[in-house]
C-alpha positions as CSV (number, residue, x, y, z in Angstrom):
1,X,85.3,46.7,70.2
2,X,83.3,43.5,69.2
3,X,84.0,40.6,71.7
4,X,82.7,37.3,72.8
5,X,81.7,36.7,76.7
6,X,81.2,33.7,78.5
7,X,80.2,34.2,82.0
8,X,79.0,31.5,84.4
9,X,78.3,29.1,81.6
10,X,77.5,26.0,82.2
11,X,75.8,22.7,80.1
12,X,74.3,19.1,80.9
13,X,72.9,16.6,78.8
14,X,70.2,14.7,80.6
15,X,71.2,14.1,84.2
16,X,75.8,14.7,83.1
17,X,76.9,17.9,83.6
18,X,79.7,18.1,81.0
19,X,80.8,22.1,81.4
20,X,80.7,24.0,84.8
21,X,81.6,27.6,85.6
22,X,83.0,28.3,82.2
23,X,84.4,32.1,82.1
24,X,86.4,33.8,79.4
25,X,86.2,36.4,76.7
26,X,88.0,36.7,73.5
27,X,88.3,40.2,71.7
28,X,88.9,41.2,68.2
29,X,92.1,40.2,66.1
30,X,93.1,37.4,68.9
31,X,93.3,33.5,69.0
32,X,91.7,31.7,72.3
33,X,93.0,28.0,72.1
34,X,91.0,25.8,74.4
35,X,93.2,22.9,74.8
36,X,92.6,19.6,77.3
37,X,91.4,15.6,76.9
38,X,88.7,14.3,74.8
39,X,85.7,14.3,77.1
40,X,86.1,18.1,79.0
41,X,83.0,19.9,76.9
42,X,85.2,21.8,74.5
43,X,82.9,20.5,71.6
44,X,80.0,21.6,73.6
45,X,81.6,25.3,74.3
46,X,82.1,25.7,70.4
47,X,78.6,24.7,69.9
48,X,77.2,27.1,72.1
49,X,79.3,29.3,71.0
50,X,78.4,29.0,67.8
51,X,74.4,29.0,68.7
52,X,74.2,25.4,67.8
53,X,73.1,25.0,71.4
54,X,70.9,26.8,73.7
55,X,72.4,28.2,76.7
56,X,71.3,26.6,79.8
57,X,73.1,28.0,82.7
58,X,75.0,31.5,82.7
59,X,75.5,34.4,80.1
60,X,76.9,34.1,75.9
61,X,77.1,37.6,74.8
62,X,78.3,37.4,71.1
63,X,79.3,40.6,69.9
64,X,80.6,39.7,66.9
65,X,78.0,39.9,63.2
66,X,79.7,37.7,61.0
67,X,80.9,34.1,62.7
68,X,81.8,31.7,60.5
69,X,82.9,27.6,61.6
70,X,85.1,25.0,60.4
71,X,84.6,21.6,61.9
72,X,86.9,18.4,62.6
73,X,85.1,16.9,59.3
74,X,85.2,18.4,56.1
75,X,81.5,18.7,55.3
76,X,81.7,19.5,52.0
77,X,78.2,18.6,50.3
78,X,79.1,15.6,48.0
79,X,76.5,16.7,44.8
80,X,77.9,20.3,44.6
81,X,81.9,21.2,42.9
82,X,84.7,22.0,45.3
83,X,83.3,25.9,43.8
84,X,80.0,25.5,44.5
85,X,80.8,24.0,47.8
86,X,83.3,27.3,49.2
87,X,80.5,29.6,47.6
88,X,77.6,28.1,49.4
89,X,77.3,31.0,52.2
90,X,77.7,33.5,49.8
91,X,74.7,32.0,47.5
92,X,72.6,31.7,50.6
93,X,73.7,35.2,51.5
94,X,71.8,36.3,48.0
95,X,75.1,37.1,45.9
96,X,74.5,36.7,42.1
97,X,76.1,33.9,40.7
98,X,79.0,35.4,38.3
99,X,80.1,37.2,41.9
100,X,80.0,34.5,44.5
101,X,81.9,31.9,41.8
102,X,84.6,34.7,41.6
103,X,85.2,35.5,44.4
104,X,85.0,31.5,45.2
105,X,87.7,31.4,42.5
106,X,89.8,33.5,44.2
107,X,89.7,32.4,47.9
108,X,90.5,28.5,46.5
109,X,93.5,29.0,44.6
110,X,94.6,31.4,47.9
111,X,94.3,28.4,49.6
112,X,96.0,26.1,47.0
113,X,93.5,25.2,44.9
114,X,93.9,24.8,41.2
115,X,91.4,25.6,38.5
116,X,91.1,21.6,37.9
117,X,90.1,20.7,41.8
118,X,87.8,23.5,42.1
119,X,85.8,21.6,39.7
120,X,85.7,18.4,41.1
121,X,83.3,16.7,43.4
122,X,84.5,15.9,47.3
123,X,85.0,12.5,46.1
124,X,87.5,13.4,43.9
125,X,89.6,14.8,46.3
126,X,92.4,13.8,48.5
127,X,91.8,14.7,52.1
128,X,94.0,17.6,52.2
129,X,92.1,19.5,49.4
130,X,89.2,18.7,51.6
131,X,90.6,20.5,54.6
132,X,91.2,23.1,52.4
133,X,88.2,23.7,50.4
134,X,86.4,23.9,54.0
135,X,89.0,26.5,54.7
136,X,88.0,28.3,51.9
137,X,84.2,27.7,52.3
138,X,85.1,29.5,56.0
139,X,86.9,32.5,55.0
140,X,85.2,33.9,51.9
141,X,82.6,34.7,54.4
142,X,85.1,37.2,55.4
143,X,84.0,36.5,59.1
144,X,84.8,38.6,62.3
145,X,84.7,35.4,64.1
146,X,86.1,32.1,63.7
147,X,85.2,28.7,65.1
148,X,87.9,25.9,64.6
149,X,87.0,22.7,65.9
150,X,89.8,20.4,65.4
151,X,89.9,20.9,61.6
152,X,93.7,20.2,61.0
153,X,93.8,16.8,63.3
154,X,93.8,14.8,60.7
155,X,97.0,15.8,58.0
156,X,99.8,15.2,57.8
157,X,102.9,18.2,58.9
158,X,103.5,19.3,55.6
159,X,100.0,20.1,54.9
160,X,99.2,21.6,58.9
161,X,102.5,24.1,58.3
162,X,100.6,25.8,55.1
163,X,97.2,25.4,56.4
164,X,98.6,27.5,59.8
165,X,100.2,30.2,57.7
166,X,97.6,30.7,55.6
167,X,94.9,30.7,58.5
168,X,97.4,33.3,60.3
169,X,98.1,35.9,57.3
170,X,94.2,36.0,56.6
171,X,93.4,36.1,60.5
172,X,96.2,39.2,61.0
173,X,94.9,41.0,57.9
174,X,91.7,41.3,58.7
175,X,91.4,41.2,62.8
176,X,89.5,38.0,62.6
177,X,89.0,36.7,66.2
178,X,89.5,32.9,66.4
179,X,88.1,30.3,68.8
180,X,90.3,27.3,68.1
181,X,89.8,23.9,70.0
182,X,92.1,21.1,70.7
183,X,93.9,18.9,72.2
184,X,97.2,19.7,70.5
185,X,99.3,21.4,72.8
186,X,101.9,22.3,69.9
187,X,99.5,23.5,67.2
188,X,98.0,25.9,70.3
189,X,101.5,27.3,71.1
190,X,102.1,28.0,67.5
191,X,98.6,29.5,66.6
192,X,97.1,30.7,69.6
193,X,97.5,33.8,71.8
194,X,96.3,32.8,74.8
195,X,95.8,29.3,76.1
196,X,93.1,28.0,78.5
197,X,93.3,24.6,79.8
198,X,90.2,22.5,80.2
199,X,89.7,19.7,82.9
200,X,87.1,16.8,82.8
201,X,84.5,15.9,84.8
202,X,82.8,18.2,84.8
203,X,84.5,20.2,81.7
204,X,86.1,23.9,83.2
205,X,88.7,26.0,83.0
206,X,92.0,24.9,85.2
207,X,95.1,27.1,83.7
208,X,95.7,29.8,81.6
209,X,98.8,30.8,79.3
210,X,99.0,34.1,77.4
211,X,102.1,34.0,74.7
212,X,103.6,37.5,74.4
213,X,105.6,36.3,71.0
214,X,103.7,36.9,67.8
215,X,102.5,34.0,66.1
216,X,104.5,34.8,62.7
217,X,108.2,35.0,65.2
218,X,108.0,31.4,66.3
219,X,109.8,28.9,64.8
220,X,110.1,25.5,65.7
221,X,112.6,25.9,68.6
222,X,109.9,28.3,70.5
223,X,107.1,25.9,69.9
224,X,108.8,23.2,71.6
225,X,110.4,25.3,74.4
226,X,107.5,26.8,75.0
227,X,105.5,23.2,74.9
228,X,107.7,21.9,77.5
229,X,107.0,25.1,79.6
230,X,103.7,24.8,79.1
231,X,104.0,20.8,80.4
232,X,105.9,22.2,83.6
233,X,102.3,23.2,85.0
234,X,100.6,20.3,87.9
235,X,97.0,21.7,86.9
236,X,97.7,21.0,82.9
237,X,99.5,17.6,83.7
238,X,96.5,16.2,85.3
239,X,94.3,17.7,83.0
240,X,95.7,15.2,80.6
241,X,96.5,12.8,83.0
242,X,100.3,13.0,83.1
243,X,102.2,11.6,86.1
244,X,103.1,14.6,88.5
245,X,106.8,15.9,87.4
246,X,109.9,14.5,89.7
247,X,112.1,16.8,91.1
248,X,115.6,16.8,90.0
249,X,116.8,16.3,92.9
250,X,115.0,12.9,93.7
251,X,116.6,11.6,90.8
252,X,120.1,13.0,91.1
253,X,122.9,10.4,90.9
254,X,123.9,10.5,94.7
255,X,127.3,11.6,95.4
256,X,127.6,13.9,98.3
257,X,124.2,13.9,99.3
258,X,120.9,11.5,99.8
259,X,117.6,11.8,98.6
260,X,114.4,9.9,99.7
261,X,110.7,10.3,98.1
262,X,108.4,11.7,101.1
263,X,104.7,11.7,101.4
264,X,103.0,13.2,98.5
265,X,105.7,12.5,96.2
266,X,108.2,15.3,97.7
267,X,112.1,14.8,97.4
268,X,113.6,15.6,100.6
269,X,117.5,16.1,100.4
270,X,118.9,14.0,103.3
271,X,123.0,14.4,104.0
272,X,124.8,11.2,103.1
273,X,126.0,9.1,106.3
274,X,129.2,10.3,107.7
275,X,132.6,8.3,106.4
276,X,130.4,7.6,103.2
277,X,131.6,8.8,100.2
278,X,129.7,9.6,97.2
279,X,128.6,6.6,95.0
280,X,129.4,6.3,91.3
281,X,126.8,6.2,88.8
C-alpha cells in the first residue's frame, strides 16, 4: 500500500533551524492534520513534502504517483478562464483539448460552479468561487495524494461546511490520502483522522490524537466535545501558548474544605479549620 514516510527529518534556513526530528507516516484513504502556531515549520513540512524543498536532514519516502496541492492562496492564473484555470494539469499532462475542458466542466459544477463562472476570469470572482475553482484545479488531477495548506482559512462557515463535505465524499471515494495543515483545531477534528501537534522553536511533533469516529458521523456536538478534549492536553496547550488548565478543585467554592495553589500551580485540598463552617458563595 502506497504511503508517505518522514523519518528523522529535519530543515534550517540559514543558521534557524525551523523543524527538528519530524517523524510520521500517512497511508492511503487517511487524513494527517498537522495542527499548532504560526511559526512551528508546518509550511516547510508541506513543502518538502511536496518536493518544493530539498531534504536536508533525515529520510522522505513518497510512495504515492499522483500528489496533487492546494495552497492558502487561490493561485488561479489571472489571463486564463475559471476552465482553463482547473484544466491546467490536465493540459500540461498532454490531454487534448475537447477532453481536459470536459472533464473541467464536470469537476467545476461538482464543486458549485455554474456554466457562467467557469467562464470568467479570477477577477471576476468572489473569493469563495476562488477557493473553489482551486479545489477543482486539485482534484481533476484525480490525485493519490493531497496537500492542503490552509486553503479554507479564509471563508466564511457556510462556504467551509460545503467545501468539507465535498473534499470528504471525493477523498472517501477514491482513497485519496490527505496532508492537511492548520492551525484550526475544529476544522482538524472534523476532517482529519489523526492529529499531530506541532511545537515551535524548533518546529516538532509534541502530541498525537487518532479519532476512531468517521468523519461523515460527526456533527457539530462531537466537534466541539471532542475540541475541548483535545484542549485538555498540557503538551497542546503550550503548543499554542494556553495558560496551564486549573484544577477544579482550586477553584471550588469552599464549603467544607480549603484549597491553596502549591508550587507549580498544583491545588492541594487542605481541611477547613475546626469550628469553621463552610463559607457561602
Amino acid at each position: 500500500m502506497s504511503e508517505l514516510r518522514l523519518t528523522g527529518l529535519a530543515h534550517a534556513y540559514a543558521l534557524k533551524t525551523v523543524l527538528e526530528d519530524i517523524d510520521l507516516v500517512l497511508p492511503a484513504g487517511r487524513i494527517l492534520a498537522l495542527v499548532g502556531p504560526s511559526g512551528c515549520g508546518k509550511t516547510t513540512l508541506l513543502h518538502l513534502a511536496a518536493g518544493l524543498l530539498t531534504v536536508q536532514t533525515g529520510e522522505l519516502r513518497n510512495g504515492f504517483g499522483r500528489p496533487a496541492a492546494i495552497f492558502q492562496q487561490p493561485r488561479l492564473l489571472p489571463w486564463k478562464t475559471t476552465r482553463d484555470n482547473i484544466a491546467l494539469g490536465l493540459k500540461a499532462a498532454g490531454l487534448p483539448r475537447a477532453a481536459y475542458r470536459r472533464r473541467a466542466d464536470a469537476i467545476g459544477r461538482a464543486v458549485g460552479l455554474d456554466g457562467d463562472a467557469l467562464d470568467q476570469f479570477p477577477h471576476q470572482l468572489s473569493g469563495g468561487m476562488q477557493s473553489r475553482a482551486a479545489l477543482a484545479r486539485a482534484l481533476v488531477l484525480e490525485p493519490d495524494l493531497l496537500l492542503m495548506d490552509e486553503p479554507f482559512s479564509a471563508l466564511d462557515i457556510g462556504l467551509k461546511a460545503q467545501l468539507y463535505r465535498l473534499l470528504l465524499d471525493h477523498q472517501a471515494a477514491r482513497g485519496v490520502a490527505v496532508l492537511m495543515i492548520t492551525h484550526d483545531l475544529m476544522e482538524a477534528v472534523r476532517l482529519a483522522d489523526s492529529l499531530l501537534v506541532m511545537a515551535p522553536d524548533p518546529g516538532r511533533i509534541v502530541h498525537r490524537f487518532d479519532l476512531g469516529t468517521p468523519a461523515a458521523a460527526r456533527d457539530d456536538d462531537f466537534v466541539h466535545r471532542t475540541t475541548a478534549e483535545f484542549l485538555r492536553h498540557g503538551d497542546v496547550r503550550a503548543s499554542f501558548g494556553l495558560a496551564p488548565r486549573v484544577s477544579p478543585a482550586a477553584t471550588a467554592c469552599p464549603r467544607e474544605i480549603g484549597t491553596k495553589v502549591g508550587a507549580g500551580g498544583t491545588a492541594q485540598v487542605l481541611p477547613m479549620p475546626a469550628g469553621r463552617k463552610g463559607l457561602a458563595c
